[in-house]
SEDOPA-630499 format. One record per residue: residue in one letter; z, x, y of N, C-alpha, C in turn. Coordinates in steps of 0.1 Angstrom, whole numbers, plus 2048, in hexadecimal, padded with zeros to 3 digits. Example, Ala and Ser with C-alpha at 12.3 -4.5 7.8 and 13.67 -1.06 7.14 Angstrom:
% SEDOPA-630499
a84E8847C784E87B7D384E8847DF;s8478807EA8478897F584F881800;
This chain:
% SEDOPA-630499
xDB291D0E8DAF92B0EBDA592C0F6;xDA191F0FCD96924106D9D926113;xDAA92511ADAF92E122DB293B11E;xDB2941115DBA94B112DAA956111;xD9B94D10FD8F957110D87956122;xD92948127D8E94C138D9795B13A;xDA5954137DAE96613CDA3971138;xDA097212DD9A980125D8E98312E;xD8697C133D7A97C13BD7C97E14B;xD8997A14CD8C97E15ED9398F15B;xD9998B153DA099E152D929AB14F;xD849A5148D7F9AC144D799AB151;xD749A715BD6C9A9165D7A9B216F;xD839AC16FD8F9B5178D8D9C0170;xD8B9C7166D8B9D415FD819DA164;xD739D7164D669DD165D689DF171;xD6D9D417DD6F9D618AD749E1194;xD829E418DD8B9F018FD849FE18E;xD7FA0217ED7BA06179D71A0E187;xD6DA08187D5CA08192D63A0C1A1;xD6BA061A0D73A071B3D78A191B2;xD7DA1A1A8D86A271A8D7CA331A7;xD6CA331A1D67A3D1A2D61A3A1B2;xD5DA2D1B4D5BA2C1C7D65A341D0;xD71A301D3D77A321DAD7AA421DC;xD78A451CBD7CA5A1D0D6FA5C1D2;xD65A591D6D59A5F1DFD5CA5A1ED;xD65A4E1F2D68A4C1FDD6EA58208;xD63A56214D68A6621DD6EA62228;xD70A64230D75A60240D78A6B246;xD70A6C257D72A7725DD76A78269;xD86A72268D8AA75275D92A81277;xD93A8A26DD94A9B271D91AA2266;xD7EAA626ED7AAB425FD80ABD25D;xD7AAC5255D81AD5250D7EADB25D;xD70AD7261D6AAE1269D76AE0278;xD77AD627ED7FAD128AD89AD4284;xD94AD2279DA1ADC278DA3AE9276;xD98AEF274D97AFE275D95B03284;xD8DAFD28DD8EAFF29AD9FAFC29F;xDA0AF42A2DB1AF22A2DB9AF92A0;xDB7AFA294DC1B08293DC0B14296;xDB3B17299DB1B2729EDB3B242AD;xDB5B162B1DB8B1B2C4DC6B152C7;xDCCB0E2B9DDAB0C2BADE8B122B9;xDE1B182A9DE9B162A3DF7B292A9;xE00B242ABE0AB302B1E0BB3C2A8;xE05B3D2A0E0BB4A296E02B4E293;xDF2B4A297DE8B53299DE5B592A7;xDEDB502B1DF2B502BFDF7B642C2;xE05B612BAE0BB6B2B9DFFB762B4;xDFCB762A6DF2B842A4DEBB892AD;xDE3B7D2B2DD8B862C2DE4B882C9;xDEDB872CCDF5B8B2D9DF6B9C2D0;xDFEB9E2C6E02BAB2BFDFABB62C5;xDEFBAD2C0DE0BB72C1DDDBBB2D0;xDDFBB52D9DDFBB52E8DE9BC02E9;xDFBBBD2EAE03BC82E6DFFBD62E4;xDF5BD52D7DF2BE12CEDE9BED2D7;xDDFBE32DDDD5BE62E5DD6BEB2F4;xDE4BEA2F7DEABEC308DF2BFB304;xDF0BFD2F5DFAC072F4DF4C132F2;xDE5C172F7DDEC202F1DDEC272FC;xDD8C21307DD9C29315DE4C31318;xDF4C28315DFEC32318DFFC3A30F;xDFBC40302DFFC482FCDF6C532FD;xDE6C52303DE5C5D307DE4C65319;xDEFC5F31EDF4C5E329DFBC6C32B;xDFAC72338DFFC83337E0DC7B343;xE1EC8133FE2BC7D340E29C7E350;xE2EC75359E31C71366E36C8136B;xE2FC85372E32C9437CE3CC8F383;xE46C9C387E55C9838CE51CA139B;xE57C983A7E57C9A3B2E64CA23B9;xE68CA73BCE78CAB3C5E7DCAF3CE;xE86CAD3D4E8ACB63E6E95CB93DF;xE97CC33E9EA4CCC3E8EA9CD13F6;xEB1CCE3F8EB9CD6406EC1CE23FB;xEBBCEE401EBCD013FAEC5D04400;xED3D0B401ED7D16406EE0D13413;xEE0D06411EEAD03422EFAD0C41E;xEFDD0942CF0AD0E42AF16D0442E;xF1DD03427F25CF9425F2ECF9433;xF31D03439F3AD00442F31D0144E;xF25D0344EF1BCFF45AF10CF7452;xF0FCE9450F05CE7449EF9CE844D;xEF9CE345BEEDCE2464EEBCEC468;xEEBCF5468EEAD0746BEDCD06463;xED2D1046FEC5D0E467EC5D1D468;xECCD2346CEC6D3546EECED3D462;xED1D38453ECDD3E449EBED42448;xEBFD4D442EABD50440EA7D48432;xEB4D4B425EB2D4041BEB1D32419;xEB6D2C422EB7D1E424EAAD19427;xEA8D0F41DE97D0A418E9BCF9417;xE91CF041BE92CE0416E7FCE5410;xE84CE0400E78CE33F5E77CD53EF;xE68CDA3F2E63CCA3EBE5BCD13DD;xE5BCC93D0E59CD43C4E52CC53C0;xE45CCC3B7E3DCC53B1E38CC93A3;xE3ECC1397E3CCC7389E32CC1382;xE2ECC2379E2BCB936DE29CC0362;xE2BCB9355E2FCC034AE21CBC343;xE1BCC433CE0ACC8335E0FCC8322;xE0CCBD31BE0ACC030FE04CC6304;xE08CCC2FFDFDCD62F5DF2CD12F4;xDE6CDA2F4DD9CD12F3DD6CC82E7;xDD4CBD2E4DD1CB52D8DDACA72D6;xDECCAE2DBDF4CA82D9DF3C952E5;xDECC932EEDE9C892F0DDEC822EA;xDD4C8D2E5DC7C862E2DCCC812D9;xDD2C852CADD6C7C2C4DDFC722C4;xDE5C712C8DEEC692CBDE6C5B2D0;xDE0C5C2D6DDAC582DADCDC512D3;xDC5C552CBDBCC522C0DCBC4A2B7;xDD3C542B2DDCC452A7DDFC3B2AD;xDE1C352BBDE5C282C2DD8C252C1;xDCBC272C2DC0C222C4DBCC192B6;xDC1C252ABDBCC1F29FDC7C1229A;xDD4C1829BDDBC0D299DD8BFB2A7;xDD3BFF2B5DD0BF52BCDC4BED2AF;xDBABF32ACDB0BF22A5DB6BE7294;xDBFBEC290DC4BE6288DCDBD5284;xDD0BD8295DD4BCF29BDCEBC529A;xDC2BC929FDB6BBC2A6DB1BB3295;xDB1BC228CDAEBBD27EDB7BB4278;xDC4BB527BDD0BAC274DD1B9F27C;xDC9B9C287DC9B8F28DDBCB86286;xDB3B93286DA5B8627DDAEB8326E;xDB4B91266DBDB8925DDC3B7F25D;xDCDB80266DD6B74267DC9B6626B;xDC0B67270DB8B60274DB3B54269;xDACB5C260DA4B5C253DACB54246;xDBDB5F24CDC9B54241DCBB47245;xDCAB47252DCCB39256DC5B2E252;xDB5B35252DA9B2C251DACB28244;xDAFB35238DAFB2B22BDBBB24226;xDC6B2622EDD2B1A22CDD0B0D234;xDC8B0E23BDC5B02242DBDAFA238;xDB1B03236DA7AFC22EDB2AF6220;xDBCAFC216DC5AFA20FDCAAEB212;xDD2AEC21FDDCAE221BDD2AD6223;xDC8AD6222DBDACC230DB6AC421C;xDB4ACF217DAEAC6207DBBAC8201;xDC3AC6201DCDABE1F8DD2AB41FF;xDD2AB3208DD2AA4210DCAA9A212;xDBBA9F20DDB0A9820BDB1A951FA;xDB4A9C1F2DB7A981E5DC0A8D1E5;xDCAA8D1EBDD5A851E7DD2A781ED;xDC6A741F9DC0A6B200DB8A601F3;xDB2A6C1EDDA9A621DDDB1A631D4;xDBBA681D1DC3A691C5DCEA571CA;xDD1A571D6DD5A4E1D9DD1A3D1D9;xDC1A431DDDB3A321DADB8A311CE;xDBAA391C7DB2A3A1B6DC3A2F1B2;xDCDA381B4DD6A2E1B0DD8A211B5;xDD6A231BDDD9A111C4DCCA0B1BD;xDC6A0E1BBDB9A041B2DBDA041A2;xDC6A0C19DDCBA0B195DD8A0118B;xDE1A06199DED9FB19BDE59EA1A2;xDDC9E81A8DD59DC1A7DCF9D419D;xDCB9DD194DC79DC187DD29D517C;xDDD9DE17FDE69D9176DF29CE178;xDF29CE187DF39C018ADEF9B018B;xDE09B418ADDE9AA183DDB9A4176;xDE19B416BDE19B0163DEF9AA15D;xDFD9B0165E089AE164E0499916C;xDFE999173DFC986175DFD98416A;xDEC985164DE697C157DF198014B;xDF398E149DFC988140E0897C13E;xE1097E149E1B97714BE1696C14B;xE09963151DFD95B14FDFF95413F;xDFD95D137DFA95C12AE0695B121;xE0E960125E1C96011EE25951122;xE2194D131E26941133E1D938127;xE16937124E1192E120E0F934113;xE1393A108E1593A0FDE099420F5;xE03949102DF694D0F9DF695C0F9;xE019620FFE05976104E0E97B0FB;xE129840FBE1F98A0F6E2A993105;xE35992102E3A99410FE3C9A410B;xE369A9103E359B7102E2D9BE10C;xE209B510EE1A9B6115E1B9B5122;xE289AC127E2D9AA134E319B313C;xE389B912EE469C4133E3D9D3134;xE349D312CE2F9E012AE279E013B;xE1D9D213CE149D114AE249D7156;xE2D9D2157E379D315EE3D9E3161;xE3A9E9154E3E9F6156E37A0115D;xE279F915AE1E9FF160E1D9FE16C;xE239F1176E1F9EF17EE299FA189;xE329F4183E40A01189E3CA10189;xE39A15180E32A2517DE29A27185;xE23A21186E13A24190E1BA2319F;xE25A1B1A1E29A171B1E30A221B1;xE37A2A1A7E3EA351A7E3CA421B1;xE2BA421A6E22A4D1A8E1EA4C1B2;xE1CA3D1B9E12A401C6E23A441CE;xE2AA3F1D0E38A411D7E38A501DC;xE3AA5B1D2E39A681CDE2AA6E1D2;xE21A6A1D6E16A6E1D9E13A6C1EA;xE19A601EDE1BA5B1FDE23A68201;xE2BA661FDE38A73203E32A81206;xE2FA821F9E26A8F1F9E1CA93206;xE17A8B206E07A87210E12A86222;xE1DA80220E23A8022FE2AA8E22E;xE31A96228E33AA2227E26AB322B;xE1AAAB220E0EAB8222E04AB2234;xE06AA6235E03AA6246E08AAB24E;xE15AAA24EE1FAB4257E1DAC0257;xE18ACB24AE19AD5249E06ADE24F;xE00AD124FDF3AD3252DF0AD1262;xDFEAC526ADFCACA278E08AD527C;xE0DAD7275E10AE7276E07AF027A;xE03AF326FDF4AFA26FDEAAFB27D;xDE9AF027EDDFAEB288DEAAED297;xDF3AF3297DFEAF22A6E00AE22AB;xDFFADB2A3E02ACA2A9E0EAC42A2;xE16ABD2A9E20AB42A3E1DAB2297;xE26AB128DE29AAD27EE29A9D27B;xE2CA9A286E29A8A287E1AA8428B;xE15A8828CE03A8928FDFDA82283;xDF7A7A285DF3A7027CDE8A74275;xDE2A79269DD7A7C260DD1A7125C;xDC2A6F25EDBBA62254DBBA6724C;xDB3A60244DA9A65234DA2A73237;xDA1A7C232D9CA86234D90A8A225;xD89A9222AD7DA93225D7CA9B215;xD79A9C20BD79AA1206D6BAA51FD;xD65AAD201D57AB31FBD5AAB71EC;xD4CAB51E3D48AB91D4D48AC51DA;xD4BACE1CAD47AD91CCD36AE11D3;xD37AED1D2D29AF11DAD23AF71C9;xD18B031CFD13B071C4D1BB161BF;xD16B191B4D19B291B1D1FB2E1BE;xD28B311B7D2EB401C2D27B551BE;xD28B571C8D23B671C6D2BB6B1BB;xD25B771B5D2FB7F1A8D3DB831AF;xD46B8B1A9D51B8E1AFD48B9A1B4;xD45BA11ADD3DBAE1B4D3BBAF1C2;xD30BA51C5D2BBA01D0D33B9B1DB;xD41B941D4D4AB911DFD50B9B1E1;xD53BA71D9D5CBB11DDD54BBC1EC;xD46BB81E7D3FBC11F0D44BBF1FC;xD40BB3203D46BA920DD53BAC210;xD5ABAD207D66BAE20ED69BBE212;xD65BC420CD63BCF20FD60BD321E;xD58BCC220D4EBD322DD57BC9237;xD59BBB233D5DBB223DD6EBAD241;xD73BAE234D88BA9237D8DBB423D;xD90BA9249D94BB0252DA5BB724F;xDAABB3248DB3BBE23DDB5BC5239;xDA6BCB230DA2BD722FDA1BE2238;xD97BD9241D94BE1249DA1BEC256;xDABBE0255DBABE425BDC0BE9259;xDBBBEA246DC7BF623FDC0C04240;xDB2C05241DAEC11246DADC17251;xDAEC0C25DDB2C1326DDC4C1A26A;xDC9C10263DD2C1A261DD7C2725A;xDD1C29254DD0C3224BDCCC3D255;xDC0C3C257DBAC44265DC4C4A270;xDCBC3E270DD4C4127EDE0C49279;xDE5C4826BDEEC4F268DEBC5D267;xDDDC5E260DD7C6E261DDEC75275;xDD3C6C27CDD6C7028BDE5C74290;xDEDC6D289DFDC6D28DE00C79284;xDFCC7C27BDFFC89273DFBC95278;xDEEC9527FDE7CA128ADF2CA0294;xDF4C94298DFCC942A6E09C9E2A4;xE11C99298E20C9F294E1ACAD291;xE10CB828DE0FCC428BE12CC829A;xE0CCC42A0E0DCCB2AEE17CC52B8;xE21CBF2B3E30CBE2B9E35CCC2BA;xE33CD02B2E3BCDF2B3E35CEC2BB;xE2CCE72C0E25CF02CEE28CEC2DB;xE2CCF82E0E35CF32ECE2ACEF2F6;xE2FCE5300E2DCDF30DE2FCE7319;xE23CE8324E21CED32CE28CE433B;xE33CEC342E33CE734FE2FCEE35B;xE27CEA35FE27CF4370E26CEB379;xE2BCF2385E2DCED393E2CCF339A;xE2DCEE3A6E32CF43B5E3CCF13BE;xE3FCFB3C5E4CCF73CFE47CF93DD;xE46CEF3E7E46CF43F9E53CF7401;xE5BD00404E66D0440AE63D03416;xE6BCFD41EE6CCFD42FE76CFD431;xE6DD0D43EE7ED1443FE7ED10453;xE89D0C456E87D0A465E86D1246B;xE8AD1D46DE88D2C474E84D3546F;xE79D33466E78D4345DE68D3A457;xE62D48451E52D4144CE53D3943C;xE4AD2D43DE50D27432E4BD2C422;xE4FD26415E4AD2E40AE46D21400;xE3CD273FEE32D1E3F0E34D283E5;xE3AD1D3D9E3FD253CDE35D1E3BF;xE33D263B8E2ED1F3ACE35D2439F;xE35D1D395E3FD1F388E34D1637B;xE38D1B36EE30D19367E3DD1C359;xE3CD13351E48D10343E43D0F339;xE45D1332FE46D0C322E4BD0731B;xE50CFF311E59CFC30AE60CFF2FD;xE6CD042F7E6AD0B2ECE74D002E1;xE6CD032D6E6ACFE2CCE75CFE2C4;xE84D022CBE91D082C4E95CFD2B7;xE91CF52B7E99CE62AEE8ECE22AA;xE86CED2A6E7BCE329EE81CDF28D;xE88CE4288E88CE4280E92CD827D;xE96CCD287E9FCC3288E93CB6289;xE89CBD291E81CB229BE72CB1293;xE6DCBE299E5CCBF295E5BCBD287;xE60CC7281E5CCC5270E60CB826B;xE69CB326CE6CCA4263E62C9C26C;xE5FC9D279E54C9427CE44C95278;xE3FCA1272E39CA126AE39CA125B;xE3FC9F256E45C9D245E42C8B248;xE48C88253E4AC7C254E38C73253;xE39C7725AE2BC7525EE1CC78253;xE21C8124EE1BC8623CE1DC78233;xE28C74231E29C6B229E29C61231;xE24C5C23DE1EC51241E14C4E23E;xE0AC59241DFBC5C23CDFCC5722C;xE00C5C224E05C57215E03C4A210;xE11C47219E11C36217E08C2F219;xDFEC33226DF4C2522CDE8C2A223;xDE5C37219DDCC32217DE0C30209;xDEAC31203DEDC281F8DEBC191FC;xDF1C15209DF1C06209DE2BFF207;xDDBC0A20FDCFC0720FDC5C06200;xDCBC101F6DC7C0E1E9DCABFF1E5;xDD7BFE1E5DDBBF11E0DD8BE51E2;xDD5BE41F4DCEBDA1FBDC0BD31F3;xDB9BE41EEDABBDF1EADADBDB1DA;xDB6BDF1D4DB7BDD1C6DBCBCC1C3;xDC4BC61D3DCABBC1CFDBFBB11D4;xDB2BB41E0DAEBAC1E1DA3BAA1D8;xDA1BB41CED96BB11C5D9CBA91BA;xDA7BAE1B7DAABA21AADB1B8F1B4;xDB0B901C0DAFB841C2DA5B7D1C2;xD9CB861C4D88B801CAD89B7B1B9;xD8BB861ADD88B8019FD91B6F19C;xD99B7219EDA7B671A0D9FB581A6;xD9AB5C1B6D99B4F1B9D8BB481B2;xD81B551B2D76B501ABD79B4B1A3;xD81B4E196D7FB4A189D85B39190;xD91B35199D94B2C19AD8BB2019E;xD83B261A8D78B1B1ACD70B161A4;xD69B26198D60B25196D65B15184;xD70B17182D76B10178D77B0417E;xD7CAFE18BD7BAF318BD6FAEA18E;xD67AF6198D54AEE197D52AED18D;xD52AF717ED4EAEE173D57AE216E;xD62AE0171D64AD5169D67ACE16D;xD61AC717ED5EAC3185D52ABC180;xD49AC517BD3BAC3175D3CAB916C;xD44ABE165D48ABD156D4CAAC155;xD5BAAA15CD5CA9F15ED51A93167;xD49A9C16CD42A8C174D36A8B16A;xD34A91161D26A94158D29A9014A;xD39A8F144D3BA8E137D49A87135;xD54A8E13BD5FA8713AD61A79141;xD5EA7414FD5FA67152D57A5E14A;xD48A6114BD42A56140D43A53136;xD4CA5E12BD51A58123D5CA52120;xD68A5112AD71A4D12CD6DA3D131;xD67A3F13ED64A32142D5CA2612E;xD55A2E12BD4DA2A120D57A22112;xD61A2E114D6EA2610ED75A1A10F;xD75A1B11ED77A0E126D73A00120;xD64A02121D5C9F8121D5D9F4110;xD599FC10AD5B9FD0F9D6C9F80F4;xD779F90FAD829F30FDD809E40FE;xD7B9E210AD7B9D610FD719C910A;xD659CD100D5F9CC0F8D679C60EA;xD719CE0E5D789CD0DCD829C40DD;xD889C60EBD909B90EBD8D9A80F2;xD809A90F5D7999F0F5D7E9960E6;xD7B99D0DCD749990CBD879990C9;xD9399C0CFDA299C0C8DA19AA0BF;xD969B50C5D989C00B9DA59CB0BC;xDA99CB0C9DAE9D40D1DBC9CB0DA;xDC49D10DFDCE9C80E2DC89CE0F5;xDCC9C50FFDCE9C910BDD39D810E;xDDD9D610BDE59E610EDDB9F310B;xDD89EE102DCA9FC0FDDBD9FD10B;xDBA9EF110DB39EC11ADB89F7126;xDC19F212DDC99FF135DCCA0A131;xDD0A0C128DCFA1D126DC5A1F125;xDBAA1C123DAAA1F124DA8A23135;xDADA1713BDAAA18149DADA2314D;xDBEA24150DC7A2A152DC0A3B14D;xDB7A3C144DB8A4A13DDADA4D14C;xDA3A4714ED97A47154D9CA4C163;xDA4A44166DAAA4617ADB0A54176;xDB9A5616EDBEA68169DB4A7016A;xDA6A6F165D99A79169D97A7B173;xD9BA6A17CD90A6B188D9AA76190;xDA6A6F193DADA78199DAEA8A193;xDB1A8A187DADA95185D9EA9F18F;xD95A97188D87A9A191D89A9F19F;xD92A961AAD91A971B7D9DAA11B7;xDA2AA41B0DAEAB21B3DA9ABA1B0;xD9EAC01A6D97AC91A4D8EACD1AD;xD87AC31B1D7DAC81BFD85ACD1CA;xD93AC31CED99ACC1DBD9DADD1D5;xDA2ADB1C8DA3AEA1C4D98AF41C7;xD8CAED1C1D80AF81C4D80AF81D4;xD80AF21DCD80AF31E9D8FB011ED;xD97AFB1E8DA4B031EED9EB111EC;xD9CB151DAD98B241D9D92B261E2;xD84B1F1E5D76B251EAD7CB2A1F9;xD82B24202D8DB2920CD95B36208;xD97B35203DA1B43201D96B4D201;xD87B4D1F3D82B561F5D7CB59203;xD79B50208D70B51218D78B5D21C;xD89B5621ED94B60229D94B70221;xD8DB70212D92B8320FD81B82213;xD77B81213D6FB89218D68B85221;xD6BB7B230D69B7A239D60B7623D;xD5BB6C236D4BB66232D4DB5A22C;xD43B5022FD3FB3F232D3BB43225;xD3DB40218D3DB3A20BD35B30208;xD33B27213D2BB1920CD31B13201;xD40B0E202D4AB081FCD45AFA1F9;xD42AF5205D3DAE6207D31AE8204;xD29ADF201D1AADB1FED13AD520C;
């Protein structure tokens, strides 16, 4: 029996060993790209935040021309010739008129128009820090789950190391009459399972890279190290407190009410469609033989088809006003029950974050040992040994998916109310 208490004594230091490596390694960080440097990146890369400031640029080129008064019309005229003398200048009616118009819109009807391209320009500029802010917390998203899956990955390969060398000593022990091949086959299954999982997790990890230099406007083939993954921070503000913030700061909100605004203005605008437009002008007549004549004219426009044109463009414009500031209801109603949503999310997995590094690992790990203990003395078979372990690396990893969670939420809330959180510690 005294090889069979060396095996028991090399497996139990290879146990303690593992054991120890796997809470090491998920505190292991590497920084060759922070949160902080992928969030720059993306805000000077990335094309679809590109696009939004362009919209907004768009939005904002469109205000001047709309309170713009319509291009004055110039004209000549050869008056009164006579067809069968054309060049005949001694008609006394025969005039070459140069005429100068321009058409005057009801008073109001530019200024608004004008204020609604302003507000909607304005809205514009707000849906680009949106788009801005979404970016930041999808970045921040798929940047810690790729850092999760960096320690979720230590954790198993220290695991499958583990059970490889237990799948040796057993086979060790069974050659020589001292194992059961139960134990061979079961180490064997294990070993396969865990190579499974890492297999399934590699993939994953070369799929969520690609989608992170997405993000960042770089090739999908762009190579990611180990990336960082911060403990939780402290308390987060009440929802109350966050809603204030967002209140005053998402730039969302604040978009759905330039609109709103702007639809009122488009609604002033459409009452006063139906008031007619002023044109006046002047004409200079030159007459070759006779004294010349300066003419002046002055128009209005009438209103015969309003009831085709003006009114449905006000009705129309009624129930735009409507809509944006429904949308605007809704906007605020959906970003408060997210602010509740994500808080409750972070705030659940900082605790049990807590939870696990304060109660669940040590007693798991504790199990371990008390396991290992037991099968020192023949009380406990091996297999119980690794599922002990085995339960312990399930925490750890657990643990480090929880923290990227609290990190993911804490991102989202930043982007609804527009404000540095103190996610990270």
């Amino acid at each position: 029996m005294k090889p069979m208490r060396i095996l028991r004594a090399f497996l139990a230091a290879a146990v303690l060993t593992v054991a120890h490596a796997g809470q090491a390694n998920a505190q292991m960080t590497a920084e060759p790209l922070s949160i902080d440097a992928a969030v720059a990146q993306a805000r000077e890369a990335n094309p679809a935040l590109r696009a939004a400031r362009l919209r907004a640029d768009v939005a904002a080129e469109r205000v001047p021309q709309a309170g713009a008064l319509p291009n004055p019309m110039l004209g000549f005229a050869l008056m009164n010739r006579q067809i069968q003398d054309f060049g005949s200048t001694a008609e006394p009616m025969l005039q070459n008129r140069f005429e100068f118009s321009q058409r005057l819109p009801w008073p109001g009807k530019l200024g608004f128009s004008e204020d609604r391209w302003e507000l909607l320009a304005s809205a514009g500029a707000f849906d680009a820090e949106e788009t801005e802010q979404a970016l930041i917390a999808r970045v921040k998203a798929v940047y810690y789950r790729l850092a999760f899956m960096d320690r979720a990955l230590l954790i198993m390969e220290n695991t499958r190391e583990f059970l490889r060398e237990f799948l040796d000593v057993s086979s060790t022990l069974y050659s020589v009459g001292e194992g059961l091949l139960q134990d061979v086959l079961q180490a064997q299954v294990a070993v396969a399972s865990m190579t499974e999982d890492i297999t399934v997790v590699e993939q994953d990890r070369l799929a969520t890279a690609a989608r992170l230099n997405s993000l960042l406007g770089r090739g999908a083939t762009v190579g990611i190290d180990e990336l960082e993954l911060p403990p939780p921070g402290e308390d987060l503000p009440s929802v109350e407190a966050l809603m204030i913030l967002a209140d005053a700061q998402r730039p969302g909100l604040q978009a759905a009410r330039e609109r709103t605004r702007a639809a009122e203005a488009g609604y002033r605008a459409a009452r006063r469609a139906i008031y007619p437009d002023f044109t006046v002008g002047m004409a200079y007549s030159q007459r070759p033989e006779f004294n010349d004549w300066l003419s002046f004219r002055v128009g209005i426009s009438l209103p015969l088809w309003a009831g085709k044109s003006h009114l449905p463009l006000r009705r129309e414009m009624a129930a735009m006003q409507a809509e944006q500031g429904a949308r605007a209801i809704d906007l605020y109603n959906e970003t408060f029950a997210r602010i509740a949503e994500r808080r409750a999310e972070a705030e659940r997995a900082r605790k049990l974050v807590a939870l696990y590094a304060t109660s669940v690992l040590p007693q798991a790990r504790a199990a371990v040992e008390s396991a290992l203990s037991a099968y020192r003395v023949g009380k406990v078979d091996f297999m119980t040994l690794v599922q002990n372990e085995l339960t312990v690396n399930r925490f750890e990893i657990e643990s480090v998916r929880l923290a990227a969670e609290y990190q993911r939420a804490v991102g989202e809330l930043e982007a609804l109310v527009a404000s540095d959180l103190g996610g990270a510690p």
